[in-house]
C-alpha positions as CSV (number, residue, x, y, z in Angstrom):
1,X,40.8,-2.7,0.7
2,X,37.2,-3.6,-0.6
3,X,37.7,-7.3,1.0
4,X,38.7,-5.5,4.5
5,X,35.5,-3.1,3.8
6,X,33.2,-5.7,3.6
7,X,34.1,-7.4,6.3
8,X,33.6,-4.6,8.7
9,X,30.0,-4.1,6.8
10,X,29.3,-7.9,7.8
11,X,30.9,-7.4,11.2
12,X,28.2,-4.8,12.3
13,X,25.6,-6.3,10.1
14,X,26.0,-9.8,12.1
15,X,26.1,-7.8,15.4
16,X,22.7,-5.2,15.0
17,X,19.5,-6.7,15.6
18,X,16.6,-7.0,13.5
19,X,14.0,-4.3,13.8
20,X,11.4,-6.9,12.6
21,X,12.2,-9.6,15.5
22,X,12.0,-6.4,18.2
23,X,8.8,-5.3,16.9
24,X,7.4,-9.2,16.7
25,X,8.3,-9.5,20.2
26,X,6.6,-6.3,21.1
27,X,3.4,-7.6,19.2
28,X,3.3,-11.1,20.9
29,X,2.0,-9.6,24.6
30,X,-0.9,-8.1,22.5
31,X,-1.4,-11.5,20.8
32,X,-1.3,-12.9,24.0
33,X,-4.0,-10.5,25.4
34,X,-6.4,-11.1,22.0
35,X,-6.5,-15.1,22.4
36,X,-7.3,-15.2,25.7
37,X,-9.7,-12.0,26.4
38,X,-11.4,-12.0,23.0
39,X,-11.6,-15.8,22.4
40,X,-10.6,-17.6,25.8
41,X,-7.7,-19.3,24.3
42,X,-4.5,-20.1,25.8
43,X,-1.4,-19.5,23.1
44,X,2.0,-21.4,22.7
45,X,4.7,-19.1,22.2
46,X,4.9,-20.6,18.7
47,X,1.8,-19.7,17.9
48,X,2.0,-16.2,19.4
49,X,5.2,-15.5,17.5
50,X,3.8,-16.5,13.7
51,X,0.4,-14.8,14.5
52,X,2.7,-11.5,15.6
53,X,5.2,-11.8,12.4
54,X,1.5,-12.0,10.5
55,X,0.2,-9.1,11.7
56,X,3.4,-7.3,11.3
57,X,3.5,-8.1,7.5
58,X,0.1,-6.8,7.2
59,X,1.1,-3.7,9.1
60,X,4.0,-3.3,6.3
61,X,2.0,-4.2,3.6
62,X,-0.6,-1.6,4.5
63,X,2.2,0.7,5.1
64,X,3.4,-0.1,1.2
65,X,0.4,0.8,0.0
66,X,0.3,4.0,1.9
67,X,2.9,5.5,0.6
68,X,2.0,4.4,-3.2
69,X,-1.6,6.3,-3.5
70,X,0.5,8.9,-1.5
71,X,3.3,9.2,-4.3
72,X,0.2,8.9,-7.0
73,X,-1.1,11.3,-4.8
74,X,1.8,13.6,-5.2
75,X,2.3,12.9,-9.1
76,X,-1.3,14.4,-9.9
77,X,-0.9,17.1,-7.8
78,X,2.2,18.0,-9.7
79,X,0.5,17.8,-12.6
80,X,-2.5,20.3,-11.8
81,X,-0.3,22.2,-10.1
82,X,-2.1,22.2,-6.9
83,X,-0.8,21.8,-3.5
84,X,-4.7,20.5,-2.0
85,X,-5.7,17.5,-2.1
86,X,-9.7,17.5,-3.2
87,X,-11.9,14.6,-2.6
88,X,-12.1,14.5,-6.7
89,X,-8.1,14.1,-6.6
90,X,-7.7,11.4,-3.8
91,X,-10.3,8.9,-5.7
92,X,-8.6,9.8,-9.0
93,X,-5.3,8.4,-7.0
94,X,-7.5,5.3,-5.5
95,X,-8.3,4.3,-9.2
96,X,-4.7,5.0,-10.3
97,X,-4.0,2.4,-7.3
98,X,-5.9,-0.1,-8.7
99,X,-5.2,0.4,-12.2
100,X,-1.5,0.0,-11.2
101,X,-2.1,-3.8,-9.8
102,X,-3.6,-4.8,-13.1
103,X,-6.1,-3.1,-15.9
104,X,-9.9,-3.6,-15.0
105,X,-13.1,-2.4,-16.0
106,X,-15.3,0.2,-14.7
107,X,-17.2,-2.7,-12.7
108,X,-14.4,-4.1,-10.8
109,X,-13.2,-0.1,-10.5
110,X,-17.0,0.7,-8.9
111,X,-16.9,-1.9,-6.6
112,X,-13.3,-0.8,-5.5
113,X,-14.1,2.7,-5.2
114,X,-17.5,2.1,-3.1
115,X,-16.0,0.4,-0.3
116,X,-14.6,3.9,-0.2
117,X,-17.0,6.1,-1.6
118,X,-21.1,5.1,-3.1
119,X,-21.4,9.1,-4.1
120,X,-18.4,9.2,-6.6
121,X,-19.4,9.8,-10.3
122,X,-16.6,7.3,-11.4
123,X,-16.9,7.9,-15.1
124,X,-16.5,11.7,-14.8
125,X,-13.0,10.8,-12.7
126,X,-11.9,7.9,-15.6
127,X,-12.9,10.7,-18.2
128,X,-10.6,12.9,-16.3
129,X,-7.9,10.6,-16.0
130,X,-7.8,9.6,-19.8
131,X,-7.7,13.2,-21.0
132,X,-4.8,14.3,-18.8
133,X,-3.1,10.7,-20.1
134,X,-2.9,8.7,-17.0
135,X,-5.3,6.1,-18.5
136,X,-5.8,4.5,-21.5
137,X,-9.0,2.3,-22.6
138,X,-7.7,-1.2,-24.0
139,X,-11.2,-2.5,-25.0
140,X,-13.4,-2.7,-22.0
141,X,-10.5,-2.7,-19.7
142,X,-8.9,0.3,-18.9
143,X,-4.9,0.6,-17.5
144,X,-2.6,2.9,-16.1
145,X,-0.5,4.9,-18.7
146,X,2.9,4.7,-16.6
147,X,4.8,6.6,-18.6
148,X,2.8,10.0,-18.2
149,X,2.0,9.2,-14.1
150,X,6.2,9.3,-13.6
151,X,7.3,11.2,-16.1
C-alpha cells in the first residue's frame, strides 16, 4: 500500500512543472530588454537563462530574509505585548538579524544599522535587548540569546 502510494506521489511529482523554471522563463524577456537597452549587448539564450535563475535566487533570498526580521519582528512584539511596530522595535529586530548570522560588535552592528538608519542610539537598543534577554555580551562581541527570542 505505501509502495502503490509513492508511486502515485512520483507520478504527479514527475508530471507538475517547476514553479522556478516558469518564473526563470518569465525573467529572461526582462534580461533580454536590460542587455540590450541598458548596456547595448546582444544575449545568448544561455546567458539569458543563468543571469534570470541569478536574479531569481536573489529575489528568494531577499524574500528569506523578509520573512526572518518579520518573525523576529513578531517574537518582540509578543514579548512587549504590543501589536505596533515602533521605529525603536523594527531596528531592535534589524540587530536581532544580524546577530542571528553570527555574534559581532557594536562597530560591525553600527555600520549595519546605518545603511538603514545614522539617527539610531544603538547602544540604548543593545541595552534594551540585553535586559529583556535576547542578547548576551561574550567579551566585546555580543550574540543572540536563541533560547529567550523563540521560546
Amino acid at each position: 500500500m505505501v509502495r502503490v502510494a509513492k508511486e502515485k506521489y512520483l507520478e504527479v511529482l514527475s508530471h507538475s512543472y517547476n514553479v522556478g523554471t516558469k518564473l526563470t522563463e518569465k525573467l529572461e524577456a526582462t534580461v533580454k530588454n536590460t542587455f540590450s537597452n541598458a548596456f547595448g549587448l546582444e544575449s545568448s539564450t544561455d546567458a539569458r537563462r543563468l543571469f534570470a535563475r541569478f536574479i531569481l535566487k536573489k529575489q528568494m533570498d531577499i524574500r528569506k530574509i523578509v520573512m526572518k526580521v518579520g518573525k523576529i519582528t513578531r517574537k518582540l512584539m509578543a514579548h512587549y505585548h504590543r501589536a505596533k511596530v515602533e521605529r525603536q522595535d523594527f531596528i531592535s529586530a534589524m540587530v536581532l538579524y544580524y546577530l542571528s548570522e553570527r555574534k559581532q560588535d557594536i562597530a560591525d552592528l553600527r555600520k549595519n544599522i546605518d545603511e538603514v538608519d545614522k539617527d539610531v542610539n544603538l547602544q540604548a537598543i543593545i541595552n534594551a535587548l540585553e535586559f529583556a534577554g535576547f542578547v548576551e555580551k561574550e567579551g566585546e562581541y555580543f550574540k543572540i540569546n536563541i533560547e529567550a527570542l523563540f521560546s
